[in-house]
Kinemage of the C-alpha trace (Angstrom):
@kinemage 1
@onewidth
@group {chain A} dominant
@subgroup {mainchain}
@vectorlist {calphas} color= white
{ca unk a 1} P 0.000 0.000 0.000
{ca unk a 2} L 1.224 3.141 -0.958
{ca unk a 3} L 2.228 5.701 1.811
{ca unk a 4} L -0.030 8.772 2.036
{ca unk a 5} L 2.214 11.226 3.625
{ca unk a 6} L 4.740 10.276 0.528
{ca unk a 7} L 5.342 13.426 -1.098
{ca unk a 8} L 7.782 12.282 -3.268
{ca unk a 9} L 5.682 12.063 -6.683
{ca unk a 10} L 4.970 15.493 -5.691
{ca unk a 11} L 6.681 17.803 -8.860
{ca unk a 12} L 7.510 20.941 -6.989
{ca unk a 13} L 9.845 22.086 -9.741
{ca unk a 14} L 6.953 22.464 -11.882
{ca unk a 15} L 5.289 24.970 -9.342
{ca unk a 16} L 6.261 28.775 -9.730
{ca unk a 17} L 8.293 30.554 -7.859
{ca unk a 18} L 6.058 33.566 -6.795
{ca unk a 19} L 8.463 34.166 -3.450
{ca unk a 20} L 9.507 37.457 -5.132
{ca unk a 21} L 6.552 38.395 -6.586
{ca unk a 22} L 4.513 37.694 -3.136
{ca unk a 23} L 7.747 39.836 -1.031
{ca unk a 24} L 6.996 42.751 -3.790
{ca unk a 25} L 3.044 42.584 -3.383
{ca unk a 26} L 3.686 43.063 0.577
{ca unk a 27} L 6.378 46.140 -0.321
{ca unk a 28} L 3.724 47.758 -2.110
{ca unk a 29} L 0.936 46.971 0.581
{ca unk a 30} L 3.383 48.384 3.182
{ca unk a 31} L 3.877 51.640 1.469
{ca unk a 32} L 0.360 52.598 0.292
{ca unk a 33} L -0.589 51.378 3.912
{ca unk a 34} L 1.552 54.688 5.285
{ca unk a 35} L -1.249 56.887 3.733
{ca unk a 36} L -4.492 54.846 2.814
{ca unk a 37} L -6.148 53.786 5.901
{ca unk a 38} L -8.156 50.380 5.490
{ca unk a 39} L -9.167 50.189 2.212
{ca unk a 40} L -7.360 46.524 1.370
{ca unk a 41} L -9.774 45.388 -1.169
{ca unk a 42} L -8.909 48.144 -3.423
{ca unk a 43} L -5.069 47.371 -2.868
{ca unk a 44} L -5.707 43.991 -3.485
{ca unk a 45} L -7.492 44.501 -6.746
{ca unk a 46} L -4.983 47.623 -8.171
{ca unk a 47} L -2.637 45.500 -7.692
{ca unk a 48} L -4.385 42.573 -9.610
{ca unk a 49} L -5.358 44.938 -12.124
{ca unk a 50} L -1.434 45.769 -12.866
{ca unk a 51} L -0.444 42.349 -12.826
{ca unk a 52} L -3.147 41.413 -15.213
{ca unk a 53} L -2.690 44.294 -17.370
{ca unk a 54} L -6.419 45.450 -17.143
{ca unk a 55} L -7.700 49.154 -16.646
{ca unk a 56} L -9.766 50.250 -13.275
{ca unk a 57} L -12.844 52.337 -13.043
{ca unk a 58} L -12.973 53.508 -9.366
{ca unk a 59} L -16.407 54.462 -8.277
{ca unk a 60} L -16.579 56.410 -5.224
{ca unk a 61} L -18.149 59.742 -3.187
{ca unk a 62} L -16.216 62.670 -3.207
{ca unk a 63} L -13.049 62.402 -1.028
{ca unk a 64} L -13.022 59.136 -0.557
{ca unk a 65} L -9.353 58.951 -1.334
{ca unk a 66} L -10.040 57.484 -5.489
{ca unk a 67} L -7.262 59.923 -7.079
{ca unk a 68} L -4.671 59.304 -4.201
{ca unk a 69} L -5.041 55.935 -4.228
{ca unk a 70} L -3.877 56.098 -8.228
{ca unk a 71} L -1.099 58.882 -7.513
{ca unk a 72} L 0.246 56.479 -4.788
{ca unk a 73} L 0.527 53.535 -6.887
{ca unk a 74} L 2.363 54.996 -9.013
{ca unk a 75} L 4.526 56.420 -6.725
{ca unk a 76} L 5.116 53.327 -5.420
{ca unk a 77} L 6.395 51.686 -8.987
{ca unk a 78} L 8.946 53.495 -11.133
{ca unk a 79} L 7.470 53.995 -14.000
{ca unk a 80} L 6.077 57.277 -15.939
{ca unk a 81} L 3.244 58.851 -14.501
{ca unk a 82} L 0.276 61.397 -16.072
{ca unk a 83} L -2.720 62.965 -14.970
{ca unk a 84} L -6.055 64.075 -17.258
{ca unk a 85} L -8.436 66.276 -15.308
{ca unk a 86} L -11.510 65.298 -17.787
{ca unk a 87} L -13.388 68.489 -17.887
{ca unk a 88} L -16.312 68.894 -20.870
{ca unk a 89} L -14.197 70.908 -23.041
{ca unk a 90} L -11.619 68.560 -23.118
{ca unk a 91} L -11.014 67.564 -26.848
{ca unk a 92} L -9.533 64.362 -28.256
{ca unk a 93} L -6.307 66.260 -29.210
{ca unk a 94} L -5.758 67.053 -25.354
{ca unk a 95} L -5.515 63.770 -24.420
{ca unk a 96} L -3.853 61.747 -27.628
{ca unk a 97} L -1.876 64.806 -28.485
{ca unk a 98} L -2.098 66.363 -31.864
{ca unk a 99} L 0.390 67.528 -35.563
{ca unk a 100} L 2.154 70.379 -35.219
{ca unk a 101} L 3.842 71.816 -38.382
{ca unk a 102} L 7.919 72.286 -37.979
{ca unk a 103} L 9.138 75.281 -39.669
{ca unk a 104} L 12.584 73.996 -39.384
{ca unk a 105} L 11.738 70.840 -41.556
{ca unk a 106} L 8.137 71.713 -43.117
{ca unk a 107} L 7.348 68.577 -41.759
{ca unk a 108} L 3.956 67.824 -39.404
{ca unk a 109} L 5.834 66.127 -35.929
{ca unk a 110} L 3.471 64.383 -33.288
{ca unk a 111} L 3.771 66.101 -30.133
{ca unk a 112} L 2.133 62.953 -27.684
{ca unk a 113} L -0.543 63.666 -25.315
{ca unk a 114} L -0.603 62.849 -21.727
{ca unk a 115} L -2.006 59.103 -22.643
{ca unk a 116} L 1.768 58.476 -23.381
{ca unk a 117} L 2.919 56.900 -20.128
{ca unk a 118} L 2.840 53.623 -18.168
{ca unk a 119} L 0.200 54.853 -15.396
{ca unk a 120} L -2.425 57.344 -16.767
{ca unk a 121} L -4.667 58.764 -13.666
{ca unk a 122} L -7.985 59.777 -16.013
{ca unk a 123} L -9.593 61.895 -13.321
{ca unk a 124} L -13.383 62.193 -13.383
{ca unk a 125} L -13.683 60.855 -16.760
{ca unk a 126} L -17.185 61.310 -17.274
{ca unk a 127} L -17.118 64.814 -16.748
{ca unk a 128} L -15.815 64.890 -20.795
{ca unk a 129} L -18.322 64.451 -23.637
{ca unk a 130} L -18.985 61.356 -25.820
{ca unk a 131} L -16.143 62.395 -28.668
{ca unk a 132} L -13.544 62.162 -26.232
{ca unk a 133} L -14.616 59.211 -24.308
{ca unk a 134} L -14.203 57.565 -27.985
{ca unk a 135} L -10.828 58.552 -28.812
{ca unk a 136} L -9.813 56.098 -25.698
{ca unk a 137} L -11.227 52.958 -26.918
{ca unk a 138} L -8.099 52.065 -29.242
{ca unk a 139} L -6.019 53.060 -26.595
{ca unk a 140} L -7.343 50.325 -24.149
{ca unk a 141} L -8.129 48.152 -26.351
{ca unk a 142} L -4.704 48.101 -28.378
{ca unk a 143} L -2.683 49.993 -26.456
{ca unk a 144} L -1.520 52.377 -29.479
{ca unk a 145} L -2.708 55.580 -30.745
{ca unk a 146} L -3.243 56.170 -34.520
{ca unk a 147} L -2.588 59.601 -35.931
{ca unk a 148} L -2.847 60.484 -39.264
{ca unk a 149} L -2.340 57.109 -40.387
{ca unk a 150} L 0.693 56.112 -38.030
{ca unk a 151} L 0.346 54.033 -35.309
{ca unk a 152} L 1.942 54.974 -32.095
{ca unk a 153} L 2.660 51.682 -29.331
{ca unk a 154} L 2.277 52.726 -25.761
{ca unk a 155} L 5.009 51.380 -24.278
{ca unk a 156} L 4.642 48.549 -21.267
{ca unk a 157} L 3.603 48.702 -18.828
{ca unk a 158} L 0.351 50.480 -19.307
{ca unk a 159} L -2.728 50.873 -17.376
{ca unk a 160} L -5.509 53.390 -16.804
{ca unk a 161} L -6.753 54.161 -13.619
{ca unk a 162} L -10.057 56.338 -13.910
{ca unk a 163} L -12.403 57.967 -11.582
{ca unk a 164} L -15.686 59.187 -11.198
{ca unk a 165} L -18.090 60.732 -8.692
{ca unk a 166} L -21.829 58.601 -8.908
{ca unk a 167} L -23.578 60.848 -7.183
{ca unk a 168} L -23.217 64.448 -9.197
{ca unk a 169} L -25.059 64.326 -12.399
{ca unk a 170} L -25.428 67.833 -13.911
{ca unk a 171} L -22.078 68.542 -16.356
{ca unk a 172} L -21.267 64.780 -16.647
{ca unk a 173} L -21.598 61.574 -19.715
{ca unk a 174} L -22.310 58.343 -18.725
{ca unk a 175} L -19.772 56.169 -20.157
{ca unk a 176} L -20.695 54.107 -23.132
{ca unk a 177} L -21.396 50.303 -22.812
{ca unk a 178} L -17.980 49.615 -24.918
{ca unk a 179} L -15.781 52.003 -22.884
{ca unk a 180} L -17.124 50.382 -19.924
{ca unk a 181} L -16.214 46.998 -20.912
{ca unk a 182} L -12.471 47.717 -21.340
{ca unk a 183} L -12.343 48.069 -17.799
{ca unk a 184} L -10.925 45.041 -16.238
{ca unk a 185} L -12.598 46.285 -12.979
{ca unk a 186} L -15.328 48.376 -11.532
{ca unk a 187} L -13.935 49.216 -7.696
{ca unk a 188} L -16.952 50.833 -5.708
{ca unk a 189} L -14.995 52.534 -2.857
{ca unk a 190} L -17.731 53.011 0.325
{ca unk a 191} L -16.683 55.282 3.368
{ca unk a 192} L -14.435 54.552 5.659
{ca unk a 193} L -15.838 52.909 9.632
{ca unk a 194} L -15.428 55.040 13.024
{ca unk a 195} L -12.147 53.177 13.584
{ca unk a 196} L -10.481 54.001 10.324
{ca unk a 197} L -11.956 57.540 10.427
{ca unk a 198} L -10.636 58.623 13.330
{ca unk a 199} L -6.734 57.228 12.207
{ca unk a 200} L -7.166 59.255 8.691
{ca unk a 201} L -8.186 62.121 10.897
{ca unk a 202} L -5.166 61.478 13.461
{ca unk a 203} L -2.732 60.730 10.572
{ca unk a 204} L -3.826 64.298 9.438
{ca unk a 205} L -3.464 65.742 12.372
{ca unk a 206} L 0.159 64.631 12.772
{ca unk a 207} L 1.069 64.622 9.044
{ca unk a 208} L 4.344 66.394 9.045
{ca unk a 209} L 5.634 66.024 4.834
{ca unk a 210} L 3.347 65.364 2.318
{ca unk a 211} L 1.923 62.050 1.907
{ca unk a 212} L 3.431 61.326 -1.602
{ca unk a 213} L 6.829 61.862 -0.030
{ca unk a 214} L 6.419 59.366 2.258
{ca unk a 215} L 6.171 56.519 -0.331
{ca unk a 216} L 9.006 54.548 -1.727
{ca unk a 217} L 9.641 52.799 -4.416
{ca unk a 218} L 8.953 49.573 -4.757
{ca unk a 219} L 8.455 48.095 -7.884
{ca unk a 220} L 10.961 48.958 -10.996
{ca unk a 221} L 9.203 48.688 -14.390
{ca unk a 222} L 11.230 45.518 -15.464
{ca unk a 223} L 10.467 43.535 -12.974
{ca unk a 224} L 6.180 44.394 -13.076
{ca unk a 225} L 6.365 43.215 -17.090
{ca unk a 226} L 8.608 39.913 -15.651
{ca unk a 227} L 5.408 39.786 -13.102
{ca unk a 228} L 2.950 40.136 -16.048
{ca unk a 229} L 4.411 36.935 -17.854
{ca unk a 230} L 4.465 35.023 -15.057
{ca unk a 231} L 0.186 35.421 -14.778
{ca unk a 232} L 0.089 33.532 -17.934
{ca unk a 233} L 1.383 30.499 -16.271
{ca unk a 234} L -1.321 30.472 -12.920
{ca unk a 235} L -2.560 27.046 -13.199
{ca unk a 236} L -6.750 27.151 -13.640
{ca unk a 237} L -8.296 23.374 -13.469
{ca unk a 238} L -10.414 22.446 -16.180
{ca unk a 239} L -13.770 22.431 -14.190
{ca unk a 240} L -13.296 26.116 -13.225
{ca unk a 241} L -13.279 27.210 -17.099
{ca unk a 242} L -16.100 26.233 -16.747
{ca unk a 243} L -16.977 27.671 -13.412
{ca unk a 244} L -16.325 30.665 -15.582
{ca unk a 245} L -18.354 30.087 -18.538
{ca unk a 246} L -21.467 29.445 -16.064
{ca unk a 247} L -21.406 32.097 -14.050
{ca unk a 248} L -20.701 34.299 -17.822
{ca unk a 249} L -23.777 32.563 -19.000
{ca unk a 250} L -26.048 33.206 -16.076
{ca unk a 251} L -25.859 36.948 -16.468
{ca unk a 252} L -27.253 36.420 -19.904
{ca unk a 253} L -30.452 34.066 -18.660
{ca unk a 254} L -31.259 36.018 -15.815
{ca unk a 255} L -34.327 37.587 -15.605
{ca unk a 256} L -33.210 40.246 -13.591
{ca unk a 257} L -30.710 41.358 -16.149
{ca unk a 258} L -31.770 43.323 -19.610
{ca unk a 259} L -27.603 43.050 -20.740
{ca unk a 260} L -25.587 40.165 -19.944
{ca unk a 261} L -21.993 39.450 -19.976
{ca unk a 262} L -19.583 38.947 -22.832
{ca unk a 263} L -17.127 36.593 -23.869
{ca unk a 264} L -14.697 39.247 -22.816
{ca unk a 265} L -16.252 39.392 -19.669
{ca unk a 266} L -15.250 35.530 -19.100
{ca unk a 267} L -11.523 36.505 -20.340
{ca unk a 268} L -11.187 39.394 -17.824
{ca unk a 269} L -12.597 36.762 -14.810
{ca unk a 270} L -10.239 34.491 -15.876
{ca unk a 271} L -6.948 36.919 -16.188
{ca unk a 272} L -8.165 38.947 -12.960
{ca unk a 273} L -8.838 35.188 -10.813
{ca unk a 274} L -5.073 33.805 -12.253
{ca unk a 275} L -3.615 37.590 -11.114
{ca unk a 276} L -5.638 37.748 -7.741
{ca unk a 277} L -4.165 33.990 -7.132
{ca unk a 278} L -0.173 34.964 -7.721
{ca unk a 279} L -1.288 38.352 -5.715
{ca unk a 280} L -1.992 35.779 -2.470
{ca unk a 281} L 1.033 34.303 -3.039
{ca unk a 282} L -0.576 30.873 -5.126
{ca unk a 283} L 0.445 29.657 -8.562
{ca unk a 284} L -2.866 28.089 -8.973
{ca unk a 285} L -6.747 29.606 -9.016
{ca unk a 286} L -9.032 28.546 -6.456
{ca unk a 287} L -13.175 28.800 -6.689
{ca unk a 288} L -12.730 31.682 -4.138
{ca unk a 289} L -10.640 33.752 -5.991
{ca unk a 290} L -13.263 33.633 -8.929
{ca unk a 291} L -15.891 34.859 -6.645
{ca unk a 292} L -13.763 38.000 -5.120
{ca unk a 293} L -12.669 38.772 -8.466
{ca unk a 294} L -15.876 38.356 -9.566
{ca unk a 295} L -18.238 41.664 -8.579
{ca unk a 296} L -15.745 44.046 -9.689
{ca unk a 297} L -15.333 42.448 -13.559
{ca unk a 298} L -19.084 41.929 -13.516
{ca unk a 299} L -20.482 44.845 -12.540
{ca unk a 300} L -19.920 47.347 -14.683
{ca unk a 301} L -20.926 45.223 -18.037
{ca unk a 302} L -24.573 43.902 -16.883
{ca unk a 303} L -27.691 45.826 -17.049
{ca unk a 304} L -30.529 45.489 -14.721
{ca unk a 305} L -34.105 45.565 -15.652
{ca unk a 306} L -36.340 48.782 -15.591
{ca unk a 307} L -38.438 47.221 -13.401
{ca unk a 308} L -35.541 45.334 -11.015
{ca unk a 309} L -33.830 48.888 -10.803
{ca unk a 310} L -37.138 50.712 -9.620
{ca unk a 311} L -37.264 48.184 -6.912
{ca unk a 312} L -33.271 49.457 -5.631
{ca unk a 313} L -32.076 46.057 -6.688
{ca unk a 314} L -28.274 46.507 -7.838
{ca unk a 315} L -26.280 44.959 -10.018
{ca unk a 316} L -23.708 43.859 -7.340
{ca unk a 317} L -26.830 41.976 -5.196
{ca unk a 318} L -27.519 40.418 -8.529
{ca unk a 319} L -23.899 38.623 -9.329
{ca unk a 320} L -23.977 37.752 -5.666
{ca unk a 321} L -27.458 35.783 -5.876
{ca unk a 322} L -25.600 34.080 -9.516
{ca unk a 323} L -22.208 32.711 -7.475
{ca unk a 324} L -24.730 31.314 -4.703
{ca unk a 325} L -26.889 29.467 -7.688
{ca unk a 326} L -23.925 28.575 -9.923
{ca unk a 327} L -22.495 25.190 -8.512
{ca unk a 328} L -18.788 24.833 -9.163
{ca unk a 329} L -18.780 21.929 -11.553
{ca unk a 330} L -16.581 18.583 -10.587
């Protein structure tokens, strides 16, 4: 009879080594932890988001610390850093960039916009009108810009981080359906406890430099692309494809739902489940980390009824009711 505690058929070399990864996640934790009080879920899934090269909506009230969180992120890696304050004038051109003639060489030159950089903080991004919102969908879907003709790569790493207030309506767009779904996530960011508010409010009161001084580097911009290709190789078991693929499926039989998930949809949960995995330190995707991913991916690209949203039903309460129905198939 074969010995049970036998590990010896056990192939560890064929198991990643995510020891350096997992020490840089914590790095990164620690130093956005200096300024951010509580808010670990949304470290958890920025950090997911970078790893899985996907774009973040962040969805939050009005100081609720959405733009720092960005700003410190990218602090906290060294790589090249912009900021768009959306604003309803804002024109395609101030964002892409735009020709400029060259007297020197009566030649047009491309002067690049602030999209050109690894990190781009798009700051209340439905504040600009429907013709700008458009000149972004090549950018996150292709990650290049084409200008007159010529293509322009954005150069890795690259991510968007945008935000936008859910509450003010007057002088803002709601984002179309296909902008929406080139967000890997949807992060709603609630208020902080009575605990946590009284440290941000302490941490204030003894702040002494400002807070993006007190982050460090962490990350270099080699090392998060050597991270990226190591996602690719997260072991996901057959049966949770099609965990996946049911849970995708759902949102499009569900009565409560008038849009359901794409295909892409069941992409993003799989690259966000095999990044939030190697973020906890595993080379391998477990049920759970398909349901935490699973709210922000969701989300943002379903659609509840008329009728379901007059009743205050949301679409968060509706993905939760799908992972308790969807059985994880054997």
């Amino acid at each position: 009879m074969k010995n049970e505690n036998n590990t010896q058929d056990i192939q560890f070399n064929s198991r990643l080594n995510l020891h350096e990864l997992q020490a840089s996640v914590l790095q990164i934790k620690a130093e956005l932890s200096k300024v951010i009080v509580g808010q670990k879920h949304l470290v958890n899934l920025l950090l997911t988001a970078l790893l899985a090269e996907g774009h973040v909506l962040l969805e939050g009230a009005p100081g609720v610390a959405k733009t720092i969180a960005a700003k410190l992120l990218a602090k906290a890696l060294a790589v090249d850093f912009s900021r768009v304050q959306f604003t309803p004038d804002l024109m395609p051109s101030d964002v892409l960039g735009t020709s400029i003639f060259n007297l020197k060489n009566s030649e047009f030159e491309f002067k690049k916009g602030p999209i050109f950089s690894n990190i781009v903080l798009a700051d209340e991004i439905n504040r600009a009108p429907a013709k700008t919102q458009a000149a972004l969908f090549e950018v996150m879907e292709e990650r290049q810009v084409t200008m007159d003709g010529t293509k322009y790569k954005l150069d890795p790493p690259y991510i968007i981080l945008a935000t936008q207030n859910p509450i003010e309506q007057e002088g803002t767009y709601r984002l179309p359906e296909a902008q929406l779904d080139r967000f890997l996530f949807k992060v709603t960011i609630d208020y902080p406890n009575l605990e946590e508010e009284i440290e941000i409010i302490t941490r204030e009161h003894q702040l002494t430099t400002p807070k993006l001084e007190q982050i460090s580097t962490a990350l270099s911009k080699k090392k998060i692309i050597e991270y990226q290709g190591l996602i690719s190789q997260i072991i996901v078991e057959p049966h949770l494809i099609q965990y996946i693929a049911a849970i995708t499926l759902n949102t499009r039989n569900n009565p409560f739902l008038y849009l359901g998930a794409s295909p892409r949809a069941s992409i993003a949960i799989l690259k966000a489940s095999k990044a939030f995995a190697a973020v906890n330190g595993r080379d391998f995707v477990t049920p759970e980390d398909i349901k935490q991913i699973a709210i922000p991916v969701l989300q943002h690209r379903i659609i509840i009824t008329p009728e379901r949203e007059m009743e205050g039903i949301t679409t968060s309460q509706v993905i939760t009711d799908i992972l308790q129905i969807v059985e994880i198939p054997k």
